[in-house]
ZASE-397506 format. One line per field, with one value per residue (C-alpha): x, y negated, z negated. Coordinates in steps of 0.001 Angstrom, whole numbers, always signed. Example, Ala and Ser with C-alpha at 12.3 -4.5 7.8 and 13.67 -1.06 7.14 Angstrom:
REM residues 2
X: +12300/+13670
Y: +4500/+1060
Z: -7800/-7140
REM end
This chain:
REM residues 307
X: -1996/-3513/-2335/+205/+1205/+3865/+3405/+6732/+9829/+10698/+14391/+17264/+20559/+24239/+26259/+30277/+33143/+35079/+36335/+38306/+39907/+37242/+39743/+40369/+38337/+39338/+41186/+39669/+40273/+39437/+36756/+36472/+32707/+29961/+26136/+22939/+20103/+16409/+16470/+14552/+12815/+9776/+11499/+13858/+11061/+9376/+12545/+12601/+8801/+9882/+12547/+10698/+7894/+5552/+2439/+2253/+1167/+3723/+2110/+4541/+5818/+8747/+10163/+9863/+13298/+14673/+15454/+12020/+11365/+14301/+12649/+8963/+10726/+11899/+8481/+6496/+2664/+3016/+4065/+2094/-533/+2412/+2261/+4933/+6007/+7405/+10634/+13971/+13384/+14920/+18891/+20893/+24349/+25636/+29507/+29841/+32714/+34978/+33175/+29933/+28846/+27711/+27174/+24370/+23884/+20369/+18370/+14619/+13875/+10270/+9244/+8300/+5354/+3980/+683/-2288/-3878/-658/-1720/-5285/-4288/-2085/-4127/-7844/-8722/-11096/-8416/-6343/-9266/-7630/-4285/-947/+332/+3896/+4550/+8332/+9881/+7725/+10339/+10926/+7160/+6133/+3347/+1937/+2360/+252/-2603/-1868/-4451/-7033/-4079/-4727/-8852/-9115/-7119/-9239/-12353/-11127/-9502/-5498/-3380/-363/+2789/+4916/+8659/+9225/+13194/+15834/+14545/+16740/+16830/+17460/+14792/+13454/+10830/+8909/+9566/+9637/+5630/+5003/+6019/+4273/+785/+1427/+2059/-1235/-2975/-382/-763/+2774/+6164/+9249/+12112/+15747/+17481/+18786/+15842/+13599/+15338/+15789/+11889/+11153/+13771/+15461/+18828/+17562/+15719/+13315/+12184/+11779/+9715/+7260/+7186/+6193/+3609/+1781/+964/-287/-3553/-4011/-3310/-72/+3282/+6574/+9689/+13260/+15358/+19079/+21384/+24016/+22645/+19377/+15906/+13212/+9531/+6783/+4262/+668/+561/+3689/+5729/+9248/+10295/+13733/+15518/+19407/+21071/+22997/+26591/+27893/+30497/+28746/+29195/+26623/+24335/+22270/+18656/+19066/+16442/+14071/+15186/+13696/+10464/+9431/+10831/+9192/+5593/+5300/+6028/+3622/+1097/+1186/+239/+3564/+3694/+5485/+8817/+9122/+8365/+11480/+13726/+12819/+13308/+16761/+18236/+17021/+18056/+21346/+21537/+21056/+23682/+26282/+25631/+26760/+24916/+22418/+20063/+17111/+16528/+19347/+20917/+18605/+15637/+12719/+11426/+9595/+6014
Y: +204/+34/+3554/+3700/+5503/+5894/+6602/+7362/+8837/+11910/+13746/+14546/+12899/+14691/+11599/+11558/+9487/+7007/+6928/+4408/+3866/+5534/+8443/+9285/+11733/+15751/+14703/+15779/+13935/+15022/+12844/+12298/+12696/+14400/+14813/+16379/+14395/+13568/+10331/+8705/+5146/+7192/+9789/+6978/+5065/+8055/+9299/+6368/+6057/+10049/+8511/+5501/+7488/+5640/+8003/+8220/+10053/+10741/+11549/+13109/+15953/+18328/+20457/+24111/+25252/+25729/+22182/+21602/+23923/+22069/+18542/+19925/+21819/+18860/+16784/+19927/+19741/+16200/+18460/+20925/+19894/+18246/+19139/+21029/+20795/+23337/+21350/+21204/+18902/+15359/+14900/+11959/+12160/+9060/+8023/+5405/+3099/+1586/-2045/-123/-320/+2976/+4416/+6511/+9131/+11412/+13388/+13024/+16208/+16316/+12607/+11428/+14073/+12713/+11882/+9880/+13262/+14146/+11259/+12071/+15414/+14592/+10898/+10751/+6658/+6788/+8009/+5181/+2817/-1084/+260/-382/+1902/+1218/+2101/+2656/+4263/+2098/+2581/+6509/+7901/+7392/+9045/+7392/+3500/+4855/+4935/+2045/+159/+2905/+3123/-472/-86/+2832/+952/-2340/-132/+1413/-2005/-515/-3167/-2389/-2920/-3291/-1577/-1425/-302/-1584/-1120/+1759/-1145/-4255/-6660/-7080/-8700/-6007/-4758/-8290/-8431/-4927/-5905/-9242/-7214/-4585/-7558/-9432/-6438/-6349/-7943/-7386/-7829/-6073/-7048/-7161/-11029/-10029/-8097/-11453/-13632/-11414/-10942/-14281/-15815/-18808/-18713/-19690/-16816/-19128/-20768/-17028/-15917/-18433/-18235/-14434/-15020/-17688/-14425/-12690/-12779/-16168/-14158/-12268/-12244/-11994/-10564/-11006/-8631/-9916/-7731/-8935/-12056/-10539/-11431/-13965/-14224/-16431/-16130/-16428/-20133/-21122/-21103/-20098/-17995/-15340/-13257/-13047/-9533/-8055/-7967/-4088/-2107/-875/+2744/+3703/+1491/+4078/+3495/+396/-1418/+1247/+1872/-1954/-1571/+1131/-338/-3910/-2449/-455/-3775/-5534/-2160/-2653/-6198/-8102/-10720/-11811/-13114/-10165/-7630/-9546/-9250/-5228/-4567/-6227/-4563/-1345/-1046/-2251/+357/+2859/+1625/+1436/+4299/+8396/+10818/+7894/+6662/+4388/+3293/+934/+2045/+1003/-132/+1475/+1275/-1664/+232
Z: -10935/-7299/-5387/-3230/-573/+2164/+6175/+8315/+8836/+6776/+7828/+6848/+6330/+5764/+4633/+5117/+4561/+4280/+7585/+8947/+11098/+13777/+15034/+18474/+20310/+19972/+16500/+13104/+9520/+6396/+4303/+576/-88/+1644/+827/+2433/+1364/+1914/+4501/+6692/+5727/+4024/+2541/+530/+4/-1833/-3508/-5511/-6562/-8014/-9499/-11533/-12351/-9956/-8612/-5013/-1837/+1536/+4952/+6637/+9096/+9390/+12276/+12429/+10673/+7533/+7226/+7618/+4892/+2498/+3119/+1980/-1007/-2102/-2251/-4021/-3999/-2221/+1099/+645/+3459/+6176/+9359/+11024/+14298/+17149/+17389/+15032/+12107/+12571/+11312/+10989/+10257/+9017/+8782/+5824/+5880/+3110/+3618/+2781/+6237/+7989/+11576/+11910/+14613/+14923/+16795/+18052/+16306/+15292/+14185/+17898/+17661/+14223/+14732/+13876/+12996/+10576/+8526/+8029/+7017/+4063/+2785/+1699/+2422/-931/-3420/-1737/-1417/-2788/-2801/-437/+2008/+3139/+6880/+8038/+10855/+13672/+16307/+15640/+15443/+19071/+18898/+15652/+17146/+20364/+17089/+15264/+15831/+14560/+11413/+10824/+11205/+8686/+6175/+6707/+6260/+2790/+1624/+1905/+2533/+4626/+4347/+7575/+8065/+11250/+10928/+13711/+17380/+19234/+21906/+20166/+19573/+22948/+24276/+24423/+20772/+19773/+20887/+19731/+15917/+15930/+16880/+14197/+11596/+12588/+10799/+7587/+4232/+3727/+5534/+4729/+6840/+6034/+6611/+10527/+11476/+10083/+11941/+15015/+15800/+14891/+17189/+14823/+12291/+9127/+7243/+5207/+8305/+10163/+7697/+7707/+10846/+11042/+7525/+10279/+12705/+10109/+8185/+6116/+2611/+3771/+1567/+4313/+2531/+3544/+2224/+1835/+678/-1443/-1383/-2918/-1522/-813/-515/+1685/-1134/+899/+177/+1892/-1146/-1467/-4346/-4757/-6386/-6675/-6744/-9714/-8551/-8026/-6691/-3553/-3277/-734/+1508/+3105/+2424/+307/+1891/+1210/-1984/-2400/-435/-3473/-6592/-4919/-4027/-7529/-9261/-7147/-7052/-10843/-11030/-12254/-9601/-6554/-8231/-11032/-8083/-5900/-9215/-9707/-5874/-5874/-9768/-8383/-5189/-6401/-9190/-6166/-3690/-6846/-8347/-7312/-7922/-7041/-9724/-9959/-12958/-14387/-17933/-21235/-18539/-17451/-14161/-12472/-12631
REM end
C-alpha cells in the first residue's frame, strides 16, 4: 500500500432541507432533515479513508473558535499538529434540494490563510516518500496556490505523486483559472475532475475527448479521471486508453461531497495496487453507497472496503 495523504480544504458544513420551492425573502419554512458535519473537499476525502479503514495523513488548518476545535476533535491525533488561525473557522451551509441538487453558501473563514508552511507542519515527505497526495480546495486556499509550485517540487523530490482537485472556480472557468489549472496539472500524475468541470477547462463537449485533451498537458505517464455522476466514471489510462466504470443505481439521498467521497475510495484502490479499472469500479459503489445512504456509510453491506 503506497501512503497517502490529503492537502486542502478542511470546514464545516450544517446541511438542510429539502427546500423547494426557494421561498421568498423575510419568510421562514420548516425543513425535514438537518446535519452539522465535517466538509470541505479534504475533510470528505479523509472521512471516507476513516471510514474504509485506509491509513492516511490530512494537512490541514482550522480557525480560532470552537468550531475549529469540533473539526480537530473529530480527526484525533491526525490534528493534533494543524495550524490554527486568528480568524473564524470556515462554514458552509448548504440547502439540498429534492432532485439531489444543493446550493451551497460559505464564508472565507480561515482556509484563504492556509499556508505552504501549514503543510510542512502536519506531513513528513519521507514517511510519504512513493506515495499519492490528493490536493483539493485549489480555488479556496489562496494562500497555498501562491506556493504551488514549491508543493509540486517537494513532492517531485520525495517521489509523491499528486493528485489534482481543483473544486469549481468561485468565478467560473475563466481564462485566467482556465490557465491557472492547466499549470497546476503539468506537475500532477493524477486528474480528478467531475464530467462539467473536465469539459469546462478543457474547452470541448464530449468528456472522453476533454480528458485526453487535459492527460496531453500533463506529464507523459499521467491517468485523467472524469468523474460522472450517475452515469459513473471514466479513465485516460497513461497510454491513451479508455476504460469505465458504470454506477450502481441508488436512491440519492444526499449529494454533498460525492465526488470526494470517490477521490478516496478511488486513490486507496489505486494506493493499494488493484488497477486503474477496479479502482474506477470501488470509487463509483462507494461513493454511491454514501450519497444513498443516512446516517452516511462507506462501505456497502457484506463488502469490505476498496483498500
Amino acid at each position: 500500500m503506497r501512503p497517502l495523504a490529503v492537502v486542502g480544504n478542511v470546514n464545516v458544513d450544517l446541511i438542510m432541507g429539502p427546500a423547494a420551492p426557494w421561498p421568498q425573502p423575510g419568510t421562514e419554512i420548516i425543513v425535514d432533515h438537518d446535519e452539522l458535519r465535517v466538509g470541505g473537499s479534504a475533510g470528505n476525502a479523509a472521512l471516507a479513508w476513516m471510514a474504509l479503514g485506509t491509513p492516511f495523513e490530512i494537512a490541514a488548518s482550522i480557525g480560532s473558535d470552537r468550531f475549529g476545535a469540533w473539526l480537530a476533535e473529530g480527526f484525533g491525533e491526525r490534528a493534533r499538529n494543524w495550524p490554527v488561525h486568528g480568524d473564524s473557522t470556515t462554514l458552509s451551509v448548504g440547502i439540498t434540494h429534492p432532485d439531489g441538487e444543493r446550493t451551497f453558501f460559505t464564508t472565507r473563514g480561515h482556509l484563504p490563510l492556509f499556508s505552504l508552511e501549514d503543510v510542512f507542519a502536519v506531513l513528513d515527505g519521507s514517511r510519504l516518500a512513493g506515495g499519492i497526495a490528493l490536493l483539493c480546495g485549489s480555488f479556496l486556499t489562496d494562500r497555498l496556490v501562491e506556493d504551488y509550485d514549491r508543493f509540486f517540487d517537494w513532492a517531485d523530490r520525495q517521489g509523491i505523486a499528486v493528485a489534482l482537485d481543483t473544486g469549481w472556480p468561485l468565478h467560473g472557468w475563466t481564462e485566467s483559472n482556465r490557465a491557472s489549472a492547466k499549470g497546476w496539472l503539468s506537475r500532477c500524475r493524477i486528474a480528478l475532475f467531475n464530467e462539467v468541470e473536465t469539459t469546462s477547462l478543457a474547452g470541448v463537449a464530449d468528456p472522453v475527448e476533454a480528458g485526453r485533451i487535459l492527460q496531453r498537458g500533463m506529464p507523459k505517464d499521467a491517468v485523467v479521471v472524469v468523474k460522472c455522476g450517475p452515469k459513473g466514471a471514466i479513465a485516460v489510462d497513461a497510454d491513451g486508453g479508455l476504460l469505465r466504470a458504470e454506477a450502481p443505481r441508488v436512491a440519492v439521498v444526499d449529494t454533498i461531497g460525492a465526488g470526494d467521497v470517490f477521490n478516496a475510495a478511488f486513490l486507496a484502490a489505486y494506493a493499494g495496487g488493484r488497477g486503474l479499472e477496479a479502482s474506477l469500479a470501488a470509487g463509483t459503489t462507494v461513493a454511491s453507497t454514501a450519497i444513498s445512504t443516512h446516517p452516511r456509510r462507506y462501505v456497502p453491506t457484506a463488502e469490505k472496503g476498496p483498500a
